[in-house]
C-alpha positions in Angstrom: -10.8 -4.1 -19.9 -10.9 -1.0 -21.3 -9.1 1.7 -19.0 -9.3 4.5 -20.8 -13.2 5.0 -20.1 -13.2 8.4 -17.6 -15.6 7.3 -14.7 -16.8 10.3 -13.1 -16.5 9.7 -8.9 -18.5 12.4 -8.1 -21.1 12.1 -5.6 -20.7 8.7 -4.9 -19.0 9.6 -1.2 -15.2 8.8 -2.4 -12.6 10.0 -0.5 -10.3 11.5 -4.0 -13.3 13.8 -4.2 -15.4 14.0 -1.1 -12.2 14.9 1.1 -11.0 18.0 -1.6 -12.3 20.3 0.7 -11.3 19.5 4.3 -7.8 18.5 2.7 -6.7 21.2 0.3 -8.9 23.9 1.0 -10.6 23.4 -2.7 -12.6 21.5 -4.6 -11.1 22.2 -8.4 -8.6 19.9 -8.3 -8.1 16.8 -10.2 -6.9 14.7 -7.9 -4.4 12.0 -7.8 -3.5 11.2 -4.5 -5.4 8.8 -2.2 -4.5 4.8 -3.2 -7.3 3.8 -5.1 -7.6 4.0 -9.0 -10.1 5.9 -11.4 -10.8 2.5 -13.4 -13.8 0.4 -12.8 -13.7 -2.4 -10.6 -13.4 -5.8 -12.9 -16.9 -6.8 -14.1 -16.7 -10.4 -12.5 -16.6 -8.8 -9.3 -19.6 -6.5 -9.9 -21.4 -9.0 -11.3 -20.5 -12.0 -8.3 -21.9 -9.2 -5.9 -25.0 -8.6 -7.8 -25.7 -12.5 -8.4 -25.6 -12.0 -4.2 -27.8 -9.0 -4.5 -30.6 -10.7 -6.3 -31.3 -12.4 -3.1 -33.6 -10.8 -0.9 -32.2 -11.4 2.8 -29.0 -10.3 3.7 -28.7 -12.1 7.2 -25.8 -13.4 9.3 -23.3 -15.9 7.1 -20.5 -18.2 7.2 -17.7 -17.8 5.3 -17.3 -19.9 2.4 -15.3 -23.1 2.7 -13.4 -22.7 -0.4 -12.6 -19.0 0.8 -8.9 -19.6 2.3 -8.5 -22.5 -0.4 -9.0 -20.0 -2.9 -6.4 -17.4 -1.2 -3.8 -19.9 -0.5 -3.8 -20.8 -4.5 -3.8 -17.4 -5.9 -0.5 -16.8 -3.2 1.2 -20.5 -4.1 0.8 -19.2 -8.3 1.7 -15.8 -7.7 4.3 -15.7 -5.2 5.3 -19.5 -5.1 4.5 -19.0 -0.5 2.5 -22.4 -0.2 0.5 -21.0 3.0 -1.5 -23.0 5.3 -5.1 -21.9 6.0 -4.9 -22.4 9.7 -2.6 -19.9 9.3 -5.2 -17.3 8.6 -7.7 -14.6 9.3 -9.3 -12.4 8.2 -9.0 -8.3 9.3 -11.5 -5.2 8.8 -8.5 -3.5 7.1 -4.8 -3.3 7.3 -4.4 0.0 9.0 -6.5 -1.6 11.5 -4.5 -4.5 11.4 -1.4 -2.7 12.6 -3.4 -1.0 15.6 -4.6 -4.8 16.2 -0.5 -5.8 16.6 0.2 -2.8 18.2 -2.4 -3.3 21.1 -1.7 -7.7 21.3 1.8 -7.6 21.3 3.0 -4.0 23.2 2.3 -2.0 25.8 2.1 2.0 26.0 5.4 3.3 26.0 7.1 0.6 23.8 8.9 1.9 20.9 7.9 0.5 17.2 10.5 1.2 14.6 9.5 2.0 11.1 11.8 3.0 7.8 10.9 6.7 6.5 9.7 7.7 4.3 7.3 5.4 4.5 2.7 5.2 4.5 2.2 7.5 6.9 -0.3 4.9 9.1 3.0 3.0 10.2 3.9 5.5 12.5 0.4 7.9 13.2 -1.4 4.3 14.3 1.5 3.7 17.1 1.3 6.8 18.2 -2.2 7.3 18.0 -1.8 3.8 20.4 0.9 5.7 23.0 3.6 4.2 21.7 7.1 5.8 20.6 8.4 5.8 17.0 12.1 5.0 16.4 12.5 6.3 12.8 15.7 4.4 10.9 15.1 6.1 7.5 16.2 5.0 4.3 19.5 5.7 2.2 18.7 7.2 -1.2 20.9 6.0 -3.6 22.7 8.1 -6.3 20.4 7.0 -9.1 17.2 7.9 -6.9 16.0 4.7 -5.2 16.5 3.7 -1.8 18.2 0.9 0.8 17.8 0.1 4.1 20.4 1.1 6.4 20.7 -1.2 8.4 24.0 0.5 10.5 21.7 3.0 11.7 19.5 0.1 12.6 21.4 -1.3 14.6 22.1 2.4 16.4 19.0 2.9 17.1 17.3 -0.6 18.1 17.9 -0.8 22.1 15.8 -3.3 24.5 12.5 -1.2 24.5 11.6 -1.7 20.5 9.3 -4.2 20.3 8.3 -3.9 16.8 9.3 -3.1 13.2 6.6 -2.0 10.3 8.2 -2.9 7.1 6.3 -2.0 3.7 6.4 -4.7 0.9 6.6 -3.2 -2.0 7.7 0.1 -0.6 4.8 2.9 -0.1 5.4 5.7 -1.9 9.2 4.6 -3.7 7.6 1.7 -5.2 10.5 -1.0 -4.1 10.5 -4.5 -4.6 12.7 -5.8 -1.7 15.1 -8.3 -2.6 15.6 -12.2 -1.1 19.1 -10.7 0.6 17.4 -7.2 1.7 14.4 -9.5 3.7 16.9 -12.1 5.0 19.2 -9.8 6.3 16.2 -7.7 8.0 14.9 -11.3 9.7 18.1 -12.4 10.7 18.8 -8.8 12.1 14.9 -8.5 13.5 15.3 -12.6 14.7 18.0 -11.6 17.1 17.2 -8.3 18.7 13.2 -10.3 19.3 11.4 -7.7 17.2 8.0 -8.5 15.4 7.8 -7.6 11.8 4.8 -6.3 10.4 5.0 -7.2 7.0 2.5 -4.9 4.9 2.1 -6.6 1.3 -1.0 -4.7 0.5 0.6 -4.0 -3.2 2.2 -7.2 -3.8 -0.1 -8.6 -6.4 1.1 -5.3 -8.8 4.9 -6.1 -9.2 6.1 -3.8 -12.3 8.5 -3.7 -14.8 9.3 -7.8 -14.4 10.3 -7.2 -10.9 9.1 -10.3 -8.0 7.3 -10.0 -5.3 8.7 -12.0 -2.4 6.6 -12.3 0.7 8.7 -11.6 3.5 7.9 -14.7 5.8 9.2 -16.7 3.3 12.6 -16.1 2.8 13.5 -17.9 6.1 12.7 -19.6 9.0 13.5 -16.8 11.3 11.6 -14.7 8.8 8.4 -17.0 9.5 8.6 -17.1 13.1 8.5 -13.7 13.7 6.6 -12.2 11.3 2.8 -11.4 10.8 1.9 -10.1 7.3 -1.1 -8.6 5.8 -2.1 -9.1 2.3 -5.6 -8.2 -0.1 -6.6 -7.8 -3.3 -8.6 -4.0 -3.2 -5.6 -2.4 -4.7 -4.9 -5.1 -7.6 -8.5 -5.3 -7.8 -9.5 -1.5 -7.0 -12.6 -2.5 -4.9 -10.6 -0.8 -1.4 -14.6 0.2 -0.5 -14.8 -3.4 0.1 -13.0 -4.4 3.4 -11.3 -7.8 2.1 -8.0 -7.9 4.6 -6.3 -10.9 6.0 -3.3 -11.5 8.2 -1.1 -15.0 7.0 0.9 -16.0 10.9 3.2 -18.9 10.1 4.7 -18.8 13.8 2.4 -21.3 16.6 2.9 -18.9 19.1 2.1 -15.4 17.6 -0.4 -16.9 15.8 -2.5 -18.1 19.3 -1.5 -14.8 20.9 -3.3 -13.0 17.8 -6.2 -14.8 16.8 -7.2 -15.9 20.1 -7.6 -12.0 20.4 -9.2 -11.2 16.8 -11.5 -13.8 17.2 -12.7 -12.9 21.0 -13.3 -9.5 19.6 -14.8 -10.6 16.6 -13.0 -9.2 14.2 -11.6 -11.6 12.1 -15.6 -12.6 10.7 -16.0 -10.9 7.1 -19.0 -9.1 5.8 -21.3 -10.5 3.4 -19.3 -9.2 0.5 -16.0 -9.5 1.5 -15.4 -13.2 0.9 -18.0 -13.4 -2.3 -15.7 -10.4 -3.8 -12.3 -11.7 -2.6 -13.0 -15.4 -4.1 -14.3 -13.4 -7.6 -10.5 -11.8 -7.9 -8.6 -14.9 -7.5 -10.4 -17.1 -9.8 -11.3 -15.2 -13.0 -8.8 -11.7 -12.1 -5.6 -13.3 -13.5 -6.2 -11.8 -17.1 -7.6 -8.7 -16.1 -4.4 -8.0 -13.5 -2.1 -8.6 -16.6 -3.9 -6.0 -18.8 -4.0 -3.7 -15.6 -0.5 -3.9 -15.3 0.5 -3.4 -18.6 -1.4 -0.2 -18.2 -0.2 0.9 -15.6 3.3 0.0 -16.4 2.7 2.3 -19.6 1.5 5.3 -17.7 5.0 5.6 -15.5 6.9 5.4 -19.0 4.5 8.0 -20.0 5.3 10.3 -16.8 8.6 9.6 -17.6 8.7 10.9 -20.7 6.7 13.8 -20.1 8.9 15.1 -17.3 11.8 14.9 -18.9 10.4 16.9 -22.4 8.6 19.4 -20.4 9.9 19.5 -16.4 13.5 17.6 -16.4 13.1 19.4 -13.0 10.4 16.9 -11.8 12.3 13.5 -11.8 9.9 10.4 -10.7 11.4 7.4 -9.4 10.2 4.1 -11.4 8.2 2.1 -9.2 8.5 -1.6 -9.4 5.2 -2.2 -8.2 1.6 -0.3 -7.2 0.3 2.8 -9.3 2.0 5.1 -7.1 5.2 7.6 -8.2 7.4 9.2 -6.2 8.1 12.5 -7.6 11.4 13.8 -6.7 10.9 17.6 -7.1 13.5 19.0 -5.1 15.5 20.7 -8.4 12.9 23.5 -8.1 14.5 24.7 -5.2 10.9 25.6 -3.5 9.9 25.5 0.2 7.3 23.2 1.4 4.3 25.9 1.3 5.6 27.1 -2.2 5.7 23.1 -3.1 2.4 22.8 -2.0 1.0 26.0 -3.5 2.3 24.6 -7.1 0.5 21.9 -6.8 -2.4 23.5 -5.4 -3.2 26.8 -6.2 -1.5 26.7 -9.7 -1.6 23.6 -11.0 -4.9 22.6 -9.6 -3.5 19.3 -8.8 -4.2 17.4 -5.4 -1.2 14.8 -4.7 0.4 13.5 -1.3 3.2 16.1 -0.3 6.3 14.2 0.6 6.6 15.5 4.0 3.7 13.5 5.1 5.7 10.3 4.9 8.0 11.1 7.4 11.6 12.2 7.1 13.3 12.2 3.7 10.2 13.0 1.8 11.1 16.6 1.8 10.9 18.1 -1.6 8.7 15.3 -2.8 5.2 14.7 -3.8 3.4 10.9 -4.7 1.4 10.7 -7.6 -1.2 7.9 -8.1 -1.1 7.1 -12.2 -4.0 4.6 -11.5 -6.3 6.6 -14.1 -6.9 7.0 -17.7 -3.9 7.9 -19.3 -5.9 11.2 -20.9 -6.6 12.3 -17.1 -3.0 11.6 -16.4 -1.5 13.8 -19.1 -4.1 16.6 -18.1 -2.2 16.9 -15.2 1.1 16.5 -16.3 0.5 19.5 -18.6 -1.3 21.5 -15.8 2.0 20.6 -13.6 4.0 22.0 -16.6 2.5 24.8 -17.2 2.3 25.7 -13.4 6.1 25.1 -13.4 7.2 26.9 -15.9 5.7 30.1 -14.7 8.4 29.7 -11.8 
């Protein structure tokens, strides 16, 4: 468990590196942007994979019967949700998952309403599907962190939305939504019949002493209208290895859904998927303690170095994922100039704000899942770029 070993990613056909180019215009850039982390996937993992590799024939296989058992568990302990397997399937990815709701439970032309700024799949995939995006952005608060606004909600919900993406924790601010924040949502979403798309992809990385809290489980009207999709590649940093799964409480989504996943095949796992999954959950516990500590450690350590050395740069604590949200509006720069500071000078590659729809103006998401040495190279290449301003 020790995360300060570098790992160099090159050559080994990851996106942080392979996608410099085509992105940014440049390959000399450290980069901290996509969602995975620089540390190496846990060894029990590696080594459950390898016990699988030692076998010669990689043919067609079941999945294993202690697979969901082992999933419900690690959700009961960690988030106290007692889910029922029947109540699951697995996905080839959660992105995918969306365009999987999108296409089962809309038609072209139906509006989905998502809460900027916000992972940018929630409203490309819709589109991408013909669909129209309602956005209902969030309120930033005075100290920095957001709300829902659920006034403007209510404005701009009319008969054709048939859908709301909500991000649990919030992607990129890092929120841990509260019991009365998810109730209110179901209770709102319950009677204007809107499915939620719960994305929990992060919930396993709650920071700072902050709770995750599934959003099917805060209510009955929360459960029945709800589909949500959980994994453990970011807690686990194995994202190469596709190990999604929707949880539907709700009778009637849940025949509507999987009678469709499972006539397309889609809900059957790779070889590796359930064999990795099952490796996380039973001997990960310790390891995604130490990880968060880590992580927790590097925000304070971005927190501190902005304000000795940028006060400019202000990031916005996350309460859960590896991801900060760097408000850097104070340097009074235009997008391009944003982007040429990070790029050009700094020799950084991070998400520009903008990308996550409206409000992330003047912003830019840093990823802190990496040694803390890495991390503090380009803090100080970001501080020296800045103070050439």
């Amino acid at each position: 468990m020790n995360f300060d070993t570098l790992i160099d990613r090159r050559g080994t056909g990851c996106v942080k590196y392979e996608a410099l180019q085509k992105l940014y215009g440049r390959t000399d850039l450290l980069p901290l942007w996509v969602a995975d982390m620089d540390f190496a996937t846990p060894p029990f993992i590696i080594e459950a994979m390898a016990r699988r590799l030692r076998h010669p024939v990689f043919g067609y296989t079941v999945v294993p019967e202690d697979y969901w058992t082992t999933i419900t568990k690690w959700i009961d302990s960690h988030h106290q949700w007692k889910v029922q397997e029947s109540w699951m399937r697995f996905i080839p990815g959660i992105v995918k998952g969306i365009g999987f709701v999108i296409n089962v439970f809309t038609q072209p032309g139906d509006k989905v309403i998502v809460m900027p700024p916000v992972y940018h799949p929630f409203f490309l995939t819709p589109r991408g599907n013909k669909r129209e995006i309602v956005w209902n952005p969030l309120k930033r608060l005075s100290d920095g962190s957001y709300e829902m606004d659920f006034d403007n909600l209510a404005k701009v919900c009319d008969d054709h939305c048939k859908v709301l993406i909500l991000c649990n924790p919030h992607n990129p601010a890092g929120i841990e939504w509260s019991w009365e924040t998810l109730t209110k949502l179901a209770d709102f979403c319950y009677d204007h019949h809107l499915l939620v798309i719960s994305d929990e992809i992060h919930c396993d990385m709650a920071l700072f002493g902050h709770k995750h809290i599934p959003f099917a489980s805060v209510s009955d009207k929360a459960r029945d209208i709800s589909i949500t999709f959980q994994a453990p590649s970011k807690t686990f940093n194995m994202a190469g290895i596709v190990s999604s799964y929707t949880i539907v409480p709700s009778d009637s989504l849940r025949r509507r859904f999987f009678s469709w996943l499972d006539a397309n095949e889609l809900s059957s796992p790779d070889i590796f998927a359930p064999i990795a999954t099952m490796a996380a959950y039973r001997e990960g516990e310790s390891w995604r303690r130490k990880l968060v500590e880590y992580i927790e450690g590097n925000v304070l350590f971005t927190e501190e170095f902005c304000r000795e050395h940028m006060p400019a740069i202000k990031p916005l604590r996350p309460q859960a994922s590896f991801l900060v949200w760097l408000n850097c509006r104070d340097l009074n720069l235009s997008h391009d100039a944003l982007i040429s500071l990070f790029v050009d000078q700094a020799h950084l590659a991070l998400n520009d704000g903008e990308m996550f729809g409206p409000g992330g103006e003047g912003f830019m998401r840093l990823n802190v899942g990496c040694p803390q040495a890495e991390l503090s190279q380009a803090l100080s290449q970001l501080s020296e770029a800045v103070a050439k301003l």
